[in-house]
C-alpha positions, 0 to 999 in steps of 0.5 A, spaced: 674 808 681 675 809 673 676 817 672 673 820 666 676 826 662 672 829 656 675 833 651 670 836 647 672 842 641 667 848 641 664 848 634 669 842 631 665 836 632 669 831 634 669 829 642 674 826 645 673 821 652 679 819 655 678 813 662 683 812 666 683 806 672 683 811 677 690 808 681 694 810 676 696 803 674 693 802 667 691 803 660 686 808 659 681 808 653 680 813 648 673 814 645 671 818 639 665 820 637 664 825 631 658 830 631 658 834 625 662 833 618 668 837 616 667 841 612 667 849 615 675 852 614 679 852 620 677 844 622 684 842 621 685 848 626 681 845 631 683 838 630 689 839 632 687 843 638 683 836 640 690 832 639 694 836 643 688 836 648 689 828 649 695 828 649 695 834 655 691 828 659 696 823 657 702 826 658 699 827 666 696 820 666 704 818 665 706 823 670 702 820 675 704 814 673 712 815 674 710 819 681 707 813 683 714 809 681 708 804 681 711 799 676 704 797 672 703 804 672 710 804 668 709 799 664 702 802 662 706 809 661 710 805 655 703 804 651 701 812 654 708 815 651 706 810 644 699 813 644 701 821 645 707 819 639 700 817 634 697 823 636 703 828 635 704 825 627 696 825 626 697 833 628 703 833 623 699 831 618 694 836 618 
């Protein structure tokens, strides 16, 4: 059963589609899908709302991961942790 996560900024444009295995034992896909042009003030504001919004899944899908001591939901948690750490200087350099 895959579980699908949609993190959609109000206004911003930019959609964010994170899907899990549903067992917690694998990498999930992030998709992204840009609605509109970033033009308006305030689009870095609502840019980073939308990473830390990703990595608000991520960090739960580790969680879940590391709860379950299931050992390729260990091993995923390694590209999860790495995926959050692109987000967070993709934040900072906004």
């Amino acid at each position: 059963m895959e579980e699908e996560s949609v993190i959609s900024n109000s206004g911003g444009g930019e959609e964010v589609v994170v899907t899990s295995g549903g067992g917690g034992g694998g990498v999930g896909g992030t998709e992204r899908s840009s609605s509109a042009s970033s033009g308006g003030g305030g689009g870095n504001v609502v840019q980073e709302h939308g990473i830390l919004e990703e990595n608000r899944v991520l960090i739960q899908e580790i969680s879940k991961n590391h709860e379950a001591c299931d050992a390729d939901g260990l091993t995923s948690n390694v590209a999860l942790i790495q995926e959050v750490r692109t987000n967070i200087t993709r934040a900072v350099e906004l």
